[in-house]
C-alpha positions in Angstrom: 123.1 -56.4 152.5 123.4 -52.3 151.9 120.5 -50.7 150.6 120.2 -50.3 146.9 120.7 -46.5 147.0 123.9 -47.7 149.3 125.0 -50.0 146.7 125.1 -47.5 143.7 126.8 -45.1 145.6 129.6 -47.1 146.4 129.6 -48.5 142.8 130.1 -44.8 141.7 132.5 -44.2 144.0 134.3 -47.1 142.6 134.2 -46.7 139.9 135.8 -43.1 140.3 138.9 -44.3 142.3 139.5 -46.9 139.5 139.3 -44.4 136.7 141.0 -41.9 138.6 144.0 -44.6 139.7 144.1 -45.2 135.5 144.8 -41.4 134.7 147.2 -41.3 137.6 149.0 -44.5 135.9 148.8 -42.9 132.6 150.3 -39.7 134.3 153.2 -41.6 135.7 153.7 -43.2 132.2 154.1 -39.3 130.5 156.5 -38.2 133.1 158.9 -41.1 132.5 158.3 -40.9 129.1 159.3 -37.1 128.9 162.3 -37.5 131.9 163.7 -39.7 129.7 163.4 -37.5 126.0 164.9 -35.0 127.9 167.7 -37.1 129.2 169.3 -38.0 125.4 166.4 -40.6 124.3 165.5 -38.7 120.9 168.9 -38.6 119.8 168.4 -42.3 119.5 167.6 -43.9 115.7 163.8 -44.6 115.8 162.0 -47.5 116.8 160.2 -49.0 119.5 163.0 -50.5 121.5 163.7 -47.4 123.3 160.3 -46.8 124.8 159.6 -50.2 125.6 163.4 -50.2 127.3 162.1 -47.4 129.5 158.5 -48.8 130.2 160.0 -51.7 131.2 163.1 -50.1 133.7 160.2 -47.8 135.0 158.0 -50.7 136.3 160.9 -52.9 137.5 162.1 -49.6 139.5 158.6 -49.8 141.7 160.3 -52.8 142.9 163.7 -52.6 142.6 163.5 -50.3 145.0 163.2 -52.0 147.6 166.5 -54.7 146.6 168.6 -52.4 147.9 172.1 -52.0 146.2 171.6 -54.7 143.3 168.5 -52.8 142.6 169.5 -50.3 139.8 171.7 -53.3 138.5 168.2 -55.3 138.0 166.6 -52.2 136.3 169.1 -51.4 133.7 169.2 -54.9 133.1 165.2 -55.2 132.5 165.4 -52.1 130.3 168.2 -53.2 128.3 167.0 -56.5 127.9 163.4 -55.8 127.1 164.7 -53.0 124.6 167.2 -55.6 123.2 164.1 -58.1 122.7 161.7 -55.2 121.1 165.2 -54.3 118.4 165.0 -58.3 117.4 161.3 -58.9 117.2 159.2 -55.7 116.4 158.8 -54.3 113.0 158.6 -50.4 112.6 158.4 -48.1 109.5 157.4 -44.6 108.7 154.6 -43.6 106.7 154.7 -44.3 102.8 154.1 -42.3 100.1 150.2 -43.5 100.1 149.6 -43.5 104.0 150.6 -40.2 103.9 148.4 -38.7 100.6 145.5 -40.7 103.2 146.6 -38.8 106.4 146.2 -35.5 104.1 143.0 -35.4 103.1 142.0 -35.7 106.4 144.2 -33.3 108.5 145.8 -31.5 105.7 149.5 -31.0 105.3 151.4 -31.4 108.6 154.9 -31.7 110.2 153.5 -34.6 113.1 153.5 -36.9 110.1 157.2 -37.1 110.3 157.6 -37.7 113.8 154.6 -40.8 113.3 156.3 -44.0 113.6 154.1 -47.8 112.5 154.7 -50.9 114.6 153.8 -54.2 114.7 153.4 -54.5 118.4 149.7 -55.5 118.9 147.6 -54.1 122.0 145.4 -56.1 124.3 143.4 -58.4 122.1 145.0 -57.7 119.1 143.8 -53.9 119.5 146.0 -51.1 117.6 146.9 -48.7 120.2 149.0 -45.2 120.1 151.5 -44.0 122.6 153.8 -41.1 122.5 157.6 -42.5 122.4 160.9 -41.9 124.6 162.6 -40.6 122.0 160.0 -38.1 121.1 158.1 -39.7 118.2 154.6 -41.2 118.2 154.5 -45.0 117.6 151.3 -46.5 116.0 150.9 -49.9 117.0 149.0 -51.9 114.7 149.8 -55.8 115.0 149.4 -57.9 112.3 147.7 -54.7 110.4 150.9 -52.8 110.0 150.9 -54.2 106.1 147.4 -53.6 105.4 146.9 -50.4 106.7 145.0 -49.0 103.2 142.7 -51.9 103.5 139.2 -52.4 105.6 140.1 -52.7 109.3 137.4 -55.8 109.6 133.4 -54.3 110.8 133.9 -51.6 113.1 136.6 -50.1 110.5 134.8 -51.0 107.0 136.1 -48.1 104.6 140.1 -49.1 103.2 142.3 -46.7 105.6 139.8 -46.1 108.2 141.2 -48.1 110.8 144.7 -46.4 110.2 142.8 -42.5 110.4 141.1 -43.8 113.9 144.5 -44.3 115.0 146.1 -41.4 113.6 143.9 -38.9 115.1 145.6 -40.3 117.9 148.7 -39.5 116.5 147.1 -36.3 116.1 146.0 -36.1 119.8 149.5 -36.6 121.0 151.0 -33.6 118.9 148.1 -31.3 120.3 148.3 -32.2 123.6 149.8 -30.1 126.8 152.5 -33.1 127.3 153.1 -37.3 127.1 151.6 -37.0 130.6 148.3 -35.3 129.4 147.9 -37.2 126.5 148.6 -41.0 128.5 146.3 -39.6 131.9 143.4 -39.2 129.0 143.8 -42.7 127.4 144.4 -44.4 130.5 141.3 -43.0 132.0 139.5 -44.1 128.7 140.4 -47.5 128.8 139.5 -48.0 132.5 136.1 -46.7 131.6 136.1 -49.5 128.6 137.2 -52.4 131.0 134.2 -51.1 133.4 131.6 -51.6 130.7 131.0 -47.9 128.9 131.1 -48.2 125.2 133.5 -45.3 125.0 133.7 -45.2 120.8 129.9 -45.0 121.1 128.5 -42.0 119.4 124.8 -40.4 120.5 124.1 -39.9 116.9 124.1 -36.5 115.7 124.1 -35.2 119.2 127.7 -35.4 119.5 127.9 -32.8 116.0 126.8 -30.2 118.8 129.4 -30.6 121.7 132.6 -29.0 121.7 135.3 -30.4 120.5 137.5 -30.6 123.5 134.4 -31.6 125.4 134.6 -35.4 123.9 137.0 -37.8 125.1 139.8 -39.3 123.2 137.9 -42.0 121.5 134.6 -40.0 120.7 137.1 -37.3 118.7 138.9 -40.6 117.2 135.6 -42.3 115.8 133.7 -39.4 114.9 136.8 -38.4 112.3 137.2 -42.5 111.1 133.3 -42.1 110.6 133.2 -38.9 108.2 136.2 -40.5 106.7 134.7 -43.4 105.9 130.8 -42.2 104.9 129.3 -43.7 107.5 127.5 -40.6 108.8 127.0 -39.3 105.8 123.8 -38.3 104.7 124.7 -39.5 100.6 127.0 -42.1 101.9 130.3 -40.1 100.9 133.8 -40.2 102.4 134.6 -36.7 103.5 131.4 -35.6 103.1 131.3 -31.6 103.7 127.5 -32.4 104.1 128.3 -34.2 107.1 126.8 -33.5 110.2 130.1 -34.4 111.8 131.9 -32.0 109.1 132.8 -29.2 111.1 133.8 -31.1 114.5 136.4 -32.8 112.0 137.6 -29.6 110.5 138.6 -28.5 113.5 142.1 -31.0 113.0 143.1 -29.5 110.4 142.6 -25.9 111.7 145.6 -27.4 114.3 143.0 -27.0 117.2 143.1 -28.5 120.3 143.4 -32.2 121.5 142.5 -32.3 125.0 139.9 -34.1 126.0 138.0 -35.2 128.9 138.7 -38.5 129.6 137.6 -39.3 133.1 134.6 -39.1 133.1 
């Protein structure tokens, strides 16, 4: 048996490779993503089925790579298939009128709104989940919560609308960061450090009110805006509290600022 010293050293190390293989995945995920906007993709009609055609082909190409000449025949027929499947089954909608007043009196006026796309494609667990889109748009994937999104999003998401703000500062994140690439390489990263164990929505208190903005990850930014949103870190209780210790961290996405955030660590 290694010594203990031994044996946290090798869990560190580990655990880098394993977040550093999720940012890599992520990173992949972007560049297909953009190769294939830039290929004709947002001149499609919006929806999910495009992405998730792409997602698909991309995967099926690791291996149909090696089925020599049927191969590009079995990924246009996994992408075409999987996109056919996502156009009969998955729901998708702009804003409305009253998601978007919400959206506006946390980040202010802004053109992203119109590229933001709702789904009903649930994440792992249920989980709403954001990704940048093919065709250039930002799908919000909500499950089941795509026609409740003004209402409480269950405990961790008490205040009506604060589960659909969490997930739009993603939104947010995607129109703010350097690329799809960036943007996927950070949340990929995050959630490996989530499936290790870290509580990566935590927040250190107040502490965090003190770090620059770019300095917390994707999810920190995310909870820290759903919070002042909903009062919970309010010293009277109040939504959008200006009083807020976590006031001026939020103001900065409405200034436009920037999204980028470390998320490997």
């Amino acid at each position: 048996m290694l010594p203990l010293g031994s044996r946290i050293l090798v869990g560190v190390i580990r655990r880098r490779v394993l977040i550093g293989l999720g940012k890599t995945y992520g990173l992949f995920l972007g560049v297909v993503l953009t190769a294939a906007r830039r290929l004709g993709a947002s001149r499609l009609p919006a929806g999910p089925a495009p992405t998730l055609g792409v997602l698909v082909a991309s995967h099926v190409a690791l291996v149909g790579i090696w089925l020599g000449p049927v191969g590009p025949a079995v990924v246009a027929a996994a992408g075409i298939g999987a996109a056919a499947l996502a156009r009969s089954r998955l729901r998708h909608r702009p804003l409305s009128g009253a998601e978007r007043r919400l959206a506006e009196r946390v980040f202010g006026p802004a053109d992203w709104f119109d590229d933001v796309v709702l789904t009903d494609l649930p994440g792992r667990g249920g989980r709403a989940f954001v990704v940048p889109g093919a065709d250039g748009r930002t799908y919000v994937n909500l499950g089941a919560r795509i026609d409740a999104t003004l209402e409480p999003g269950g405990s961790a998401y008490p205040a009506p609308g604060q589960l659909l703000v969490h997930e739009l500062v993603h939104a947010w994140q995607v129109a703010h960061a350097r690329s799809a690439a960036s943007y996927l390489g950070d949340a990929m990263a995050v959630q490996v450090r989530g499936e290790l164990g870290e509580d990566v929505y935590r927040l250190r208190e107040t502490g965090d009110a003190h770090h620059p903005w770019a300095d917390l990850d994707m999810e920190r930014q995310a909870t820290i805006v759903d919070r002042w949103f909903g009062g919970q870190y309010s010293p009277a209780g109040l939504p959008c509290d200006p009083d807020s210790p976590y006031a001026a961290l939020t103001a900065q996405v409405r200034a436009g600022g920037t999204a980028d955030a470390g998320g490997s660590g």
